[in-house]
PATOR-57895 format. One line per field, with one value per residue (C-alpha): residue in one letter; z, x, y. Coordinates in steps of 0.2 Angstrom, whole numbers. Last residue first. Layout:
BEGIN
resn	(A, ...);
up	(Z, ...);
east	(X, ...);
north	(Y, ...);
This chain:
BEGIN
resn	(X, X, X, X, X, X, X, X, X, X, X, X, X, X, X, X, X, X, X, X, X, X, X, X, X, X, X, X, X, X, X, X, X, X, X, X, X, X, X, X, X, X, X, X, X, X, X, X, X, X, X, X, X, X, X, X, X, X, X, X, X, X, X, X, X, X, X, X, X, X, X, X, X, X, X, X, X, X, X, X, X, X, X, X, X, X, X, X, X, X, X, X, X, X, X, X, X, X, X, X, X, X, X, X, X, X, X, X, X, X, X, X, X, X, X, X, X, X, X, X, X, X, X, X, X, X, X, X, X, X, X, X, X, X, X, X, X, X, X, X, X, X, X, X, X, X, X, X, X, X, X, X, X, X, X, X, X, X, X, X, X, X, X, X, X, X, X, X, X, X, X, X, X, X, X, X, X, X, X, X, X, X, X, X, X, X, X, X, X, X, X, X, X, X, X, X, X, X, X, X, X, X, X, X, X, X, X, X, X, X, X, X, X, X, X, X, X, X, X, X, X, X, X, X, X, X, X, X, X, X, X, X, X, X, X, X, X, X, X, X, X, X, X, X, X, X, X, X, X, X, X, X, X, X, X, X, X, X, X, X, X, X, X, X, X, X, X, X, X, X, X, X, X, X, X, X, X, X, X);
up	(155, 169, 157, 151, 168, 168, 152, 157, 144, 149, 137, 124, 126, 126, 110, 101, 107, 102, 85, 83, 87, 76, 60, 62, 65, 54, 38, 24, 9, -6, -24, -32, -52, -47, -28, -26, -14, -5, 15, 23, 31, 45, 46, 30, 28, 42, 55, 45, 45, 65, 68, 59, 67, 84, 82, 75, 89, 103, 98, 84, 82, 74, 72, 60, 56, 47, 46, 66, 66, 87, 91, 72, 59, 66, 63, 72, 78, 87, 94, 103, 120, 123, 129, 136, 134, 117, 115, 113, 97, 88, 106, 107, 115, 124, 129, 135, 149, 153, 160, 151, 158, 160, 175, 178, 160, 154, 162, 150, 148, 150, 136, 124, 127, 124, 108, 103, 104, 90, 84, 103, 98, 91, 112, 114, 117, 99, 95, 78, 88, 97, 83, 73, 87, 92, 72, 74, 89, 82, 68, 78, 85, 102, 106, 106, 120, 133, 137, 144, 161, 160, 172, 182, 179, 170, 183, 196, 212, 230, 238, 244, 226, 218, 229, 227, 210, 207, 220, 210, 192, 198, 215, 229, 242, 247, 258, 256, 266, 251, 248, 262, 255, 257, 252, 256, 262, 278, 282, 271, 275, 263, 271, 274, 287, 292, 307, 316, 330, 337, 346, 359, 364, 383, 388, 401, 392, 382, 387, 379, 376, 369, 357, 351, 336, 332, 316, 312, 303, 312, 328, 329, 327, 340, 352, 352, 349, 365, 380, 375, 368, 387, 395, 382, 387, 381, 368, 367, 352, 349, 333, 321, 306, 302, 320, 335, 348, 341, 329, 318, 316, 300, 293, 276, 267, 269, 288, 286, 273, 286, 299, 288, 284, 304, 305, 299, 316, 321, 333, 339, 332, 318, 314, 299, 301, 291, 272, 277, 288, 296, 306);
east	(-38, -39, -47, -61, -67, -67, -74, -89, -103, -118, -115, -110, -125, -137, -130, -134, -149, -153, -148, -153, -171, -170, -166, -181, -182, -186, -179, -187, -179, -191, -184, -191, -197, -215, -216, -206, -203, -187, -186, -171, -157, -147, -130, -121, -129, -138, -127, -110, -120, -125, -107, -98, -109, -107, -88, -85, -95, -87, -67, -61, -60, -73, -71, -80, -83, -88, -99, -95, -102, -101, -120, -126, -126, -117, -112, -100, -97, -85, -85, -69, -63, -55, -37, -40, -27, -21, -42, -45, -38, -43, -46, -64, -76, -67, -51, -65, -73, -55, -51, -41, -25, -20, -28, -42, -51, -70, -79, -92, -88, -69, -71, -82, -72, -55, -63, -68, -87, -95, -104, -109, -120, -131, -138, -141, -156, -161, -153, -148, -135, -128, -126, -114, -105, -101, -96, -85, -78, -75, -68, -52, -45, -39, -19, -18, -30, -18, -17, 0, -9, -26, -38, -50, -67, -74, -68, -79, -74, -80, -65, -77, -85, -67, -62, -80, -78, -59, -63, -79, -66, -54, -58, -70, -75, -92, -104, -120, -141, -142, -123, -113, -95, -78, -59, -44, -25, -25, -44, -48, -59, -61, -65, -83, -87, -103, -104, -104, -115, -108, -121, -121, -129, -133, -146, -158, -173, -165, -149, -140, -121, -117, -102, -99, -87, -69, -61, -43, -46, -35, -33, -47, -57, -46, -48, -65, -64, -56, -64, -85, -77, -72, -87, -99, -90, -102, -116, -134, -145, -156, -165, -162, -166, -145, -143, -141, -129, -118, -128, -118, -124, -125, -117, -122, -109, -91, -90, -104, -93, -76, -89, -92, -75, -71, -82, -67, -61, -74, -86, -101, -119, -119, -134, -129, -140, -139, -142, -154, -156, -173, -185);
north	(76, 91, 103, 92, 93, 111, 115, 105, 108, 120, 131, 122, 109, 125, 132, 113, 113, 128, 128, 110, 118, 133, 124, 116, 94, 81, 90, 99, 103, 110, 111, 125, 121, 118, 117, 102, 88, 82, 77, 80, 68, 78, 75, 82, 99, 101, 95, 102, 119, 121, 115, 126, 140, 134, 129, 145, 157, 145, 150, 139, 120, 106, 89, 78, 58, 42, 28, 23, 5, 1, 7, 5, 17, 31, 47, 57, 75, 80, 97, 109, 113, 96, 103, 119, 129, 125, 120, 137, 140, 157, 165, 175, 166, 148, 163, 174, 160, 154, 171, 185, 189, 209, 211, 199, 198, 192, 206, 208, 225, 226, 212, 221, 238, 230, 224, 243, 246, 253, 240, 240, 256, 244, 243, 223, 214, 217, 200, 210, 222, 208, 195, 209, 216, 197, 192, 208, 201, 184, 192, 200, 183, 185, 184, 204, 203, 194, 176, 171, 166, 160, 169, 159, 165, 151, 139, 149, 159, 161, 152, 140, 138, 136, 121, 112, 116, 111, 93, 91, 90, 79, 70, 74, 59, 57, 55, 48, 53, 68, 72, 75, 80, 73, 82, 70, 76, 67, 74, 91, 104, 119, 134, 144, 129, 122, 117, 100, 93, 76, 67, 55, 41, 34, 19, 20, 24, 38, 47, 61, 66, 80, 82, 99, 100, 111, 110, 107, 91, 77, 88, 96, 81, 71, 82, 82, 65, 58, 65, 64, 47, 42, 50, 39, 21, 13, 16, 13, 3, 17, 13, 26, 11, 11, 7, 20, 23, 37, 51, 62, 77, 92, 104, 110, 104, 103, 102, 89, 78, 80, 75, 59, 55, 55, 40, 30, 33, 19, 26, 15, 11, 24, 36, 50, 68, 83, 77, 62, 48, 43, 51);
């Protein structure tokens, strides 16, 4: 047996230790072991009715959760172990957030901490609403460049071309009352990034690790900066090989259009608004 995400061995308590239940209480749970080495050696522990006394109490006091503590015996020698649960709410000691993480625990700052924080409370960054934002502030041709996209996928009903913008956002629930959420202000807003600061692409080109040759940086809702994007790549990125097919110039670069489309698409999706947003 060794340490992993549920169980920590320590050879006596140090109040420091209390970081660790904090991390369980965040996670799955888990048990801290007193009496053992790093290797799970038992090693004993003194004084066992005194802790069995002490840090119950002191758990719940320091971080409002309640623990067993048992104490057990093996080979003569006495160890005890802390069970914690895991808990729906947030648990935080002296102001500080932790989390087990594989056989570590640690703390959550900046970006984690909003997750972490947003997860407990059932939510997601990109569903937090952004006050100020209503649909008169969105920008009409982003929707009729969505109609448009989503009729020709052929995963999409072309009635949508019908669809008022009201309609698309009620639809793909991108408003809480009359706010829309950080997901539709990155779709259909003409400047995201005066919300989210960092919610656009730069693009840069290289010729050596610290020799920048020169540079571009695109703005707009996510449809723009996609498209923009795609073009500046392969228009002024991308170096292309040139034949001919009698008077027809032939243009054919190292890698399909298709593939830097959806590998761009895929970076914007999974980029991290949120962290971006607290700079």
């Amino acid at each position: 047996m060794r340490e992993d995400q549920n169980v920590e061995w320590k050879k006596s308590w140090q109040d420091d230790y209390l970081k660790w239940i904090c991390g369980f209480a965040n996670a799955q749970g888990g048990r801290l072991v007193l009496g053992k080495d790093d290797a799970g050696k038992l090693t004993g522990l003194a004084k066992t009715d005194k802790l069995m006394e002490d840090l119950p109490n002191k758990i719940r006091d320091l971080l409002g959760i309640m623990v067993q503590v048992n104490r057990k015996t093996s080979g003569g020698k006495d160890y005890l172990e802390i069970e914690v649960d895991p808990y729906p709410s947030p648990i935080s000691l002296r102001g500080r957030y932790y989390i087990r993480s594989g056989a570590t625990n640690q703390e959550l700052k900046g970006s984690a901490l909003d997750r972490f924080m947003l997860g407990k409370l059932g939510r997601r960054w990109d569903d937090i609403p952004v006050p100020h934002v209503t649909l008169k502030k969105l920008d009409s041709s982003a929707f009729d460049y969505f109609r448009e996209a989503a009729a020709k996928s052929g995963r999409m009903d072309a009635a949508i071309l019908n669809d008022t913008d009201k309609a698309i956002v009620d639809n793909l629930k991108l408003r809480e009352g009359q706010h829309l959420r950080n997901a539709g202000v990155l779709l259909f807003h003409k400047n995201p990034e005066q919300f989210i600061p960092g919610a656009y692409i730069k693009i840069g080109f290289f010729r050596s690790e610290s020799d920048l040759a020169y540079q571009d940086e695109v703005y707009g809702n996510l449809f723009v900066q996609a498209q923009k994007t795609l073009d500046l790549l392969m228009t002024k990125y991308m170096k292309a090989y040139i034949s001919y097919e009698g008077v027809q110039r032939i243009d054919r670069f190292l890698f399909p259009r298709d593939a830097i489309r959806e590998v761009l698409h895929n970076a914007l999706v999974h980029r991290d608004y949120s962290r971006m947003a607290l700079r």
